[in-house]
C-alpha positions in Angstrom: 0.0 0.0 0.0 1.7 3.1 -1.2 2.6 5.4 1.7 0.4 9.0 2.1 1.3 12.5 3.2 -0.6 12.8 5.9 1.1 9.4 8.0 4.4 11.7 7.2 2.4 14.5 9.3 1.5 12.7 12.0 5.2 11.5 12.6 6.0 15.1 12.8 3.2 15.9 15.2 4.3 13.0 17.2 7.8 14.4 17.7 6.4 17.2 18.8 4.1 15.9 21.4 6.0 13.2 23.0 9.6 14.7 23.2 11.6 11.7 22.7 15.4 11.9 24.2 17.5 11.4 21.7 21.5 10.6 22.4 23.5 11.3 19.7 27.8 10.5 19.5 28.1 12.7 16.6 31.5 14.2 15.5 33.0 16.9 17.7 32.5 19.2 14.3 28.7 19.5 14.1 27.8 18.7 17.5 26.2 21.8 18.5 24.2 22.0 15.3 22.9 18.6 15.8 21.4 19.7 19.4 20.1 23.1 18.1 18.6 21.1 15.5 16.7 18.3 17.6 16.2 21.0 20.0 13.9 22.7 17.1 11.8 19.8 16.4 11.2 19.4 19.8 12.7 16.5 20.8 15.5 16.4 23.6 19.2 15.7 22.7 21.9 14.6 24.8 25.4 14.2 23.7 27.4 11.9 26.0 30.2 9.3 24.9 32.7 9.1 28.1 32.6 5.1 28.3 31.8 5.5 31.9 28.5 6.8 31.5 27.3 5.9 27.5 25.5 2.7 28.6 23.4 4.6 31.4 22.5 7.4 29.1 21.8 5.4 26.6 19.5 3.8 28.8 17.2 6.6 29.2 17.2 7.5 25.5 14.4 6.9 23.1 17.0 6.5 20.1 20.6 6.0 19.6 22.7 8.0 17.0 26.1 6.9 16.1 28.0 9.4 13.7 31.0 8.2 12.3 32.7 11.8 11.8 35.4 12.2 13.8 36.6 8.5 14.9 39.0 7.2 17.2 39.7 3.9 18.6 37.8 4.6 22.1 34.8 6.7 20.6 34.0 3.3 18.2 34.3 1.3 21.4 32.0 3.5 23.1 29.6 3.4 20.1 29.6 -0.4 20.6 29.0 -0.5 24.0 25.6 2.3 23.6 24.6 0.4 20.6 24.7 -3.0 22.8 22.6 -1.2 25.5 20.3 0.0 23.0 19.8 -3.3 20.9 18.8 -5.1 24.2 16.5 -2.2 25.3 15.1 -2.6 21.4 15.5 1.0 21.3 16.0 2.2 17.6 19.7 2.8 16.4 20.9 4.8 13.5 24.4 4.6 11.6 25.6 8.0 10.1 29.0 6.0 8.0 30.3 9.7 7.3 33.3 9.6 5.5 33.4 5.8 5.1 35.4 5.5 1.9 38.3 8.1 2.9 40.2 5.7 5.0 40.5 2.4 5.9 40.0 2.6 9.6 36.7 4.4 8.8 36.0 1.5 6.9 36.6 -1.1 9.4 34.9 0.6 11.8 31.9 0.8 10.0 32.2 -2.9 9.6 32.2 -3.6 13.3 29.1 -1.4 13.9 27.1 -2.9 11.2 28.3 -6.3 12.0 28.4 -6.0 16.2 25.3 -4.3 16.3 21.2 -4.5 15.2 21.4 -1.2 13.2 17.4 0.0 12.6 18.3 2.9 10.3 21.4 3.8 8.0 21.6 7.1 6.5 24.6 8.1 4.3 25.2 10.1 0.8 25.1 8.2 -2.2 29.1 7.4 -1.9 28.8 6.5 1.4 26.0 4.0 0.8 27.9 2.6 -2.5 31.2 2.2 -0.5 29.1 0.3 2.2 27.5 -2.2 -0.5 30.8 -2.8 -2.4 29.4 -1.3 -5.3 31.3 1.8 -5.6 31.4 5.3 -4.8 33.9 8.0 -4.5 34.7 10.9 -1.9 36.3 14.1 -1.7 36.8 14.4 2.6 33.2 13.5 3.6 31.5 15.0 0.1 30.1 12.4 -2.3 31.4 13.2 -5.5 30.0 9.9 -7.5 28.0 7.5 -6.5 27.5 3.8 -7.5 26.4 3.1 -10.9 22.9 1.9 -9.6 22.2 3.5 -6.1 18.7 1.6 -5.7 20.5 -1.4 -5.9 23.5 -0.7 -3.9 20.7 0.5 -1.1 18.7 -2.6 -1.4 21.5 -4.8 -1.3 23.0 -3.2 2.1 19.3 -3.4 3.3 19.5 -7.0 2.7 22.9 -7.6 4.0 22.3 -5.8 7.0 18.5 -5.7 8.1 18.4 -1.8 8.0 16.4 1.0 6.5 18.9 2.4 4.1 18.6 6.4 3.3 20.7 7.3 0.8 20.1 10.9 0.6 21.2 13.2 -2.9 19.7 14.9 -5.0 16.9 12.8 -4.9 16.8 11.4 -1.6 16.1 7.0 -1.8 15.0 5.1 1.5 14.7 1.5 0.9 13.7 -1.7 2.6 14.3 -5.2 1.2 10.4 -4.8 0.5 9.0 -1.4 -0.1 11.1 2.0 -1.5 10.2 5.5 -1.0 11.9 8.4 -2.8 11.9 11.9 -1.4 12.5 15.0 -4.0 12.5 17.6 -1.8 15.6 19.5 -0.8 17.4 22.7 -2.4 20.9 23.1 -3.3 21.7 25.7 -0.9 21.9 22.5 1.8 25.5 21.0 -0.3 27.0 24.4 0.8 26.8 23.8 4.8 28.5 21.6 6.6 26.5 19.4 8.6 23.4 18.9 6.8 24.0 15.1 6.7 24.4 14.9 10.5 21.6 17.0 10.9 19.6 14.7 9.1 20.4 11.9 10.8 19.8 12.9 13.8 16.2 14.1 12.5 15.7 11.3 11.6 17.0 9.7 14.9 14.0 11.2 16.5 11.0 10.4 14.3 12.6 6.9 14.7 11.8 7.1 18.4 7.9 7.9 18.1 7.6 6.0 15.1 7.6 2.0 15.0 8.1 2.0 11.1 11.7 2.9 10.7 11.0 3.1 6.6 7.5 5.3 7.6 10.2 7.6 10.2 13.1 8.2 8.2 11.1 9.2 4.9 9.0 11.1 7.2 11.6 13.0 8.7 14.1 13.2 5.1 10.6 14.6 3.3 10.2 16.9 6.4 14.2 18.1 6.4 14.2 19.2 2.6 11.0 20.7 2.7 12.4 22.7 5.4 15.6 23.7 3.5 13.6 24.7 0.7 11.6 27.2 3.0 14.8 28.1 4.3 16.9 28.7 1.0 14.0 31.5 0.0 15.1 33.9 3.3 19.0 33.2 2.8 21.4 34.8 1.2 24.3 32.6 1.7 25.5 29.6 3.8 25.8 31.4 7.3 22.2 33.0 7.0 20.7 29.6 5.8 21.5 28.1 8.7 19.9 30.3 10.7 17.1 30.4 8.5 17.1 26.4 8.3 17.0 26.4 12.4 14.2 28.6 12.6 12.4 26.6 9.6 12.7 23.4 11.5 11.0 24.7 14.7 7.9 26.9 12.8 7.2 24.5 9.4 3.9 23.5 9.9 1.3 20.4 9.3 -0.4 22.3 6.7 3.1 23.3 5.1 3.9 19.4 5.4 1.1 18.0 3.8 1.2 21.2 1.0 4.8 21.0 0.8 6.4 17.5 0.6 7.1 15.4 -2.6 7.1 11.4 -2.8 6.8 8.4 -4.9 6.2 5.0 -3.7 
């Protein structure tokens, strides 16, 4: 049954309402943005990763976001040990692979977390997601310059391989399950020119995850919900900094009526 605007919406409303706590171990770059953001949806971020206190706060989260952006040895171990908590709470988890194809370590790592843990979501650019299905894709720092030569498959077959929702998220924005596909063609350019945006997203999506049972019903939810905002945004900016603001600010006023007006799908 194809998927309709109005579920979208009442995701939205739902973050809104119930407030989930979402703890994110993003990278050290974007971490305030992240907050700021999930902050402006309404839902409540915390940010803790000291392995002496991740599995308690994890324990009191509604979701789990790992962000692979700034690794080390210890923060991957401590993105273990909250993903463990969080798998045996069946709390949702998302993987953010940023940067996966740059190194090897980032590689391996990514390996372990997909292989160590029950991952519910995984959002990544189109590079990202190719390098993750070993079908290709190639980077420039964290920027996806070229994707794999068929990103529905590439998605579909890391959704098989690994039991996730796979977001790849573009131009044109693909979730996939091994069953059902959504695509999302919202967005604006504008978003390419901040850093962050894919973090951001994430941990968006991070919280409609954890009012939302469907993980392939939250994260296009939340992905529809994120471009449409950037598109409101992009029409007050007039450059990075002042979209960012603007983007903020569009993330804690965009409406239902704007939502259900505003977003674009195909099932």
């Amino acid at each position: 049954m194809p998927l309709q605007t109005e579920t979208f919406v009442q995701v939205l409303l739902k973050v809104r309402e119930r407030k989930p706590v979402v703890h994110a171990i993003t990278n050290w770059v974007t971490a305030s943005e992240v907050a700021s953001a999930l902050h402006a949806i309404g839902a409540r971020p915390i940010m803790a990763f000291a392995a002496e206190e991740v599995e308690e706060i994890t324990s009191k989260a509604d979701a789990l976001v790992l962000n692979l952006g700034t690794p080390t040895p210890d923060r991957i171990e401590t993105m273990i040990r909250a993903g463990r908590q969080a798998n045996g709470q069946s709390h949702p988890v998302l993987f953010d692979p940023v940067g996966v194809g740059a190194s090897q370590f980032r590689i391996e790592s990514s390996t372990r977390i997909l292989s160590d843990l029950r991952v519910t979501i995984i959002r990544g650019n189109q590079a990202e997601i190719g390098v993750l299905a070993g079908m290709g894709g190639h980077l420039a720092g964290v920027d996806a310059v070229k994707g794999p030569e068929d990103l529905y498959q590439a998605a579909e077959h890391l959704s098989n391989k690994t039991g996730a929702i796979v977001a790849a998220t573009g131009p044109q924005d693909w979730i996939v399950s091994p069953e059902k596909r959504v695509i999302v063609e919202n967005g604006h350019p504008m978003m390419g020119q901040v850093t962050g945006m894919g973090c951001i997203l994430t941990a968006v999506v991070g919280a409609f995850a954890a009012v939302e049972r469907d993980p392939l019903v939250a994260a296009a939810s939340a992905i529809s919900f994120f471009g449409l905002a950037g598109e409101q945004a992009a029409l007050r900016a007039e450059g990075p900094g002042t979209f960012k603001l603007a983007l903020l600010d569009t993330l804690f006023s965009l409406t239902s009526d704007q939502m259900r007006n505003g977003i674009k799908i195909k099932n």
